[in-house]
C-alpha positions as CSV (number, residue, x, y, z in Angstrom):
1,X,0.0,0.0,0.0
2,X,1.8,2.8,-1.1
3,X,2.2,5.8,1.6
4,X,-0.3,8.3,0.5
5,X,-3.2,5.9,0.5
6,X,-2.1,5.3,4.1
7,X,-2.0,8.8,5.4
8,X,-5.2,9.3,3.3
9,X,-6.7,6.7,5.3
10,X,-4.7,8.0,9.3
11,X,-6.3,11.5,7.9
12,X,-9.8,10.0,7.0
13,X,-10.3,8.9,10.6
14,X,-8.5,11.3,12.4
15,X,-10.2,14.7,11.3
16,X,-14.0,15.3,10.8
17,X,-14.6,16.6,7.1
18,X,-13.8,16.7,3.7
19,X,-10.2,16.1,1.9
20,X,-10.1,18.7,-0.8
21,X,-7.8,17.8,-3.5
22,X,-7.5,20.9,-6.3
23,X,-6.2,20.2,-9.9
24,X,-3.9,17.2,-8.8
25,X,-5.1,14.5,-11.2
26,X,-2.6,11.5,-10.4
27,X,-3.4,11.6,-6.6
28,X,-7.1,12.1,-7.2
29,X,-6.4,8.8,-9.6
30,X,-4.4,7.1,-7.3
31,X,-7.3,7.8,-4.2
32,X,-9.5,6.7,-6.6
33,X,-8.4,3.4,-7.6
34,X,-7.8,2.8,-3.7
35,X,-12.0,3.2,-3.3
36,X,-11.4,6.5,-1.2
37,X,-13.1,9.1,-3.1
38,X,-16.7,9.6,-2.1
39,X,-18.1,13.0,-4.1
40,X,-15.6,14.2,-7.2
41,X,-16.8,17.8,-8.4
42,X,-15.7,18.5,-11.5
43,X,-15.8,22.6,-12.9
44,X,-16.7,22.8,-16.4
45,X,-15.2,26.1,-17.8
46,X,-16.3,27.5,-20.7
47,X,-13.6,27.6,-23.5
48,X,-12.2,26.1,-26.7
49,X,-8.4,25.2,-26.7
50,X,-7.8,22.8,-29.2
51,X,-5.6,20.2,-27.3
52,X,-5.2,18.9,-23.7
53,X,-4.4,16.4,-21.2
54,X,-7.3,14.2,-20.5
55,X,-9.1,13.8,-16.7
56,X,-8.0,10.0,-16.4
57,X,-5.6,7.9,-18.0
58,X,-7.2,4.6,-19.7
59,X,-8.1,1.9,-17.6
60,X,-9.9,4.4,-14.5
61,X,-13.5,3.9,-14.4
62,X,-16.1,4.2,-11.7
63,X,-20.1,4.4,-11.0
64,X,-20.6,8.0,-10.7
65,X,-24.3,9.5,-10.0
66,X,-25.2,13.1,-10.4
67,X,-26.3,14.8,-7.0
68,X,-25.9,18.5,-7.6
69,X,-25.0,21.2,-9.8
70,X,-24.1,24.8,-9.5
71,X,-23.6,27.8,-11.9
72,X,-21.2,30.2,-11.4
73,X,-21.0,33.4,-13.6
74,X,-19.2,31.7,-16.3
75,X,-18.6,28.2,-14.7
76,X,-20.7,25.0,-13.9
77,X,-19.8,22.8,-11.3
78,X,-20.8,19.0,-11.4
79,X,-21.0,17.0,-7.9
80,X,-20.6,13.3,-8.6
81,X,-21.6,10.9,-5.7
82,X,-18.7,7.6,-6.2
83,X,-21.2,4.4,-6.1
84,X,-18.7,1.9,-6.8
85,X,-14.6,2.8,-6.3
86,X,-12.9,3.1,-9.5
87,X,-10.4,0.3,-10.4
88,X,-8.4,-0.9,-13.0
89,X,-10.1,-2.0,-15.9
90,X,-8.7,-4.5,-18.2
């Protein structure tokens, strides 16, 4: 197990409230594939760039239902409930 799924876990049960992780897509990944991600909201931003990095590399994949949504001025958040922890796929 590597170390940051275990101080995921020490933190999980030592502190009352939500882990925020911003814009940090291979820990979010790695938490994910572990089962320890509960809600994922995802910001959708609205702009055209051509080219990108994708949200998860191939293989990730995971039950997600819609509980909430919320507009911004120019941005839409998407709160996905986790039903089943992502794994790897294949």
């Amino acid at each position: 197990m590597s170390r940051i799924i275990v101080h995921t876990l020490v933190s999980k049960e030592a502190h009352v409230g939500d882990l925020l992780i911003f814009g940090h897509t291979q820990l979010a990944e790695t938490l994910m594939r572990a089962g320890l991600v509960d809600l994922l909201d995802i910001s959708v931003h609205p702009m055209f760039l051509g080219s990108g990095g994708t949200l998860v590399r191939d293989g990730l994949s995971a039950d997600l239902t819609l509980v909430g949504t919320k507009v911004f001025s120019r941005i839409v958040k998407l709160s996905y409930a986790v039903s089943r922890p992502a794994g790897n796929e294949g």
